[in-house]
Every structure is written in C-alpha cells, then in structure tokens.
N, C-alpha and C positions, 0 to 999 in steps of 0.2 A: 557506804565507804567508797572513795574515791582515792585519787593517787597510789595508785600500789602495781605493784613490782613481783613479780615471781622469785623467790630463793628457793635455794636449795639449804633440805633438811640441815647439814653439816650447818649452815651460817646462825638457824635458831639454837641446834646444841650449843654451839660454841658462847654464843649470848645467853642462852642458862648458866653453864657451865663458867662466866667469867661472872654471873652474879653471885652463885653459889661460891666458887673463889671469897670473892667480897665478902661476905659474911660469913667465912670461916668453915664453912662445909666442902670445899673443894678442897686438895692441898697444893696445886699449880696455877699462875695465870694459866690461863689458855689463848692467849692473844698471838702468840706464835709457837702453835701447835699444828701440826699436820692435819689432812683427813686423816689421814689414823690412828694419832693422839685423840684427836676428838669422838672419835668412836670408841675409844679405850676405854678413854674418859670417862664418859656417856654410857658406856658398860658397867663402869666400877658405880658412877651416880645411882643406876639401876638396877645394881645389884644394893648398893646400903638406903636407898632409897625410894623402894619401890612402890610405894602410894603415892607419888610424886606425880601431880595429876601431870604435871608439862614432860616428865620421865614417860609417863605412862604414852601420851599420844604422840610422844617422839619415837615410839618405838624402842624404849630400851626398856622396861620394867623388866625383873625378874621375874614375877609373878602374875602380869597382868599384858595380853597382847591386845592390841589394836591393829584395823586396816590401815592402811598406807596411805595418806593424805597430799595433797600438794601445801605449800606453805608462803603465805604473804610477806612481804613487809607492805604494810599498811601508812601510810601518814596522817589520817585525820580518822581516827574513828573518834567515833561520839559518846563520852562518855556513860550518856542515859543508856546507852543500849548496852552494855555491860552487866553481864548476870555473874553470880559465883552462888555454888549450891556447898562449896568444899572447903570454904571457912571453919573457926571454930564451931565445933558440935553445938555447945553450948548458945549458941546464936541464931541456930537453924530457924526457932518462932517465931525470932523477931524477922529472921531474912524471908520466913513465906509469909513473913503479911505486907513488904513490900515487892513482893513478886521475883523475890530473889537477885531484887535490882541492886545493886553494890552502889550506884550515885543515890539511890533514897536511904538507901541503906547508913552510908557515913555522912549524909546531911542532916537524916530524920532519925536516929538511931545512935548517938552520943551516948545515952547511960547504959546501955549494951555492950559497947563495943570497950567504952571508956579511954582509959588513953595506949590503947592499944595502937589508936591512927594518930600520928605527930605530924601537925601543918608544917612545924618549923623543920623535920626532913625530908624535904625537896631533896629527888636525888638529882647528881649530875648528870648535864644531858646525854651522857654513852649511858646510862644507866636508868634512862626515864621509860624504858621501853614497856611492854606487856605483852604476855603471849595468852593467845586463847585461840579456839577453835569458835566454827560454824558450825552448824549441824545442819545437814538437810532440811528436819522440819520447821527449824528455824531462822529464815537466811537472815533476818533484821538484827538478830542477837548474838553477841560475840559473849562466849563462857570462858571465862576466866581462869586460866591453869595454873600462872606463874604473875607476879609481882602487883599484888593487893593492896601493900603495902605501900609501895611505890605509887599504885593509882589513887590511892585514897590519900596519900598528901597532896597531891596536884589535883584532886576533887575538891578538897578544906582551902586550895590556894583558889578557885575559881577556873580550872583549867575545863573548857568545855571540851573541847577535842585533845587523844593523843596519839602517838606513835606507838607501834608494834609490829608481832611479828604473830599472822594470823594461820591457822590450820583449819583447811576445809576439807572435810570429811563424807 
C-alpha cells in the first residue's frame, strides 16, 4: 500500500458516522459537526452499536476496548489483500476455505452470499471508501471493519485497487 497520508481518528469517525447517516442508522449528517459532535456521535454509535467492528477499533464501543492505533487514509490498497472474518455467521465456511479473502470470496462464492452483493450499487465516490485495520502479525493484509458492501460492488465492477481509511495497530 502506497500513497497514504496520516489522519487523525476524528476524520475516520466522521466518515463512519456520515455512512451510518446514509443508511438510516445515524440521525445527523455529520459533515458539519465539530470534534465534539463527532465524539458525541461516536459515543451514542457505541453505545447502540457496540459490535461494530469499525466502533470497536475506533475506540468508542461500550462494551469492547481497544489500544489506540494511528489511522490512514490510504489511496490504492489492493483489493486481493482484503480479509473479513465478521461477515454473516452463516458464511463463516465458505469465508475459511478461501482464506477469509473477501475478493475470492464475492468472485468465487455467489451462491453463498446470493444477492446480498449488488454490482449495480456502486457507491458515490465520498462514499467508496473502507476502513480496516493491519495487525502486526499481518502487515500484507488489511481486515475489514466497515463497508463490505461498498467493497464488494467495486470487486463485481472490476475495481483492483481502492481508497480507504486504514488503522494500524
């Protein structure tokens, strides 16, 4: 992963929190919110949302704490290297026998998933983002905490590379 940029925490809440908006789970834009709306915010997220794996490693769960990471925005990660363990349950077997790869996964895994992934909703580009963390013992592989969705239509469109916003841990 190349091209990338340090932010601060506050810029990836705010880009959860304007997609969570979007689909109905927020009740404010947050596009002109202070820092301290968006910690509010981010509080209340994590309080009604607190399996939220992108809640969780942002630091706001109620029930689940994490160390304090530094945070990307990234411009070209590669889609191959994109894992997700925290999909539906129900998909867990088919996700570890391609290695919990999310691009083998919605290429090679259609009667699994079914029409759960939509090529034809490409989101708009404020909205094409993804957030995942690194792990230490894994620096090649970015884990997937927020927008699946989103990735898995620009994987069904041919997108090799996308933009995000990455937490290294």
């Amino acid at each position: 992963m190349n091209s990338e940029r340090t932010v601060d925490p506050l810029v990836v809440c705010r880009y959860l929190l304007k997609c969570e908006f979007l689909k109905g789970k927020f009740a404010s834009d947050p596009s002109s919110f202070s820092d301290d709306q968006i910690r509010e915010g981010m509080t209340m997220l994590g309080q009604h949302q607190s399996e939220n794996p992108a809640v969780v490693w942002l630091g706001y769960s109620s029930k689940h704490r994490t160390q304090q990471g530094s945070w990307k925005h990234v411009l070209d990660i590669d889609v191959r290297a994109v894992v997700s363990k925290g999909l539906n349950p129900s998909w867990k077997p088919k996700l570890r026998e391609v290695n919990w790869n999310l691009f083998r996964f919605v290429t090679e895994c259609q009667s699994t998933y079914g029409t759960e992934y939509d090529p034809t909703h490409l989101p708009p580009s404020e909205l094409s983002l993804i957030i995942g963390t690194v792990h230490p013992g894994n620096p090649n592989e970015v884990e997937l905490v927020d927008g699946s969705h989103r990735l898995a239509s620009m994987i069904l469109n041919k997108r090799e590379k996308v933009e995000g916003y990455i937490g290294y841990y």
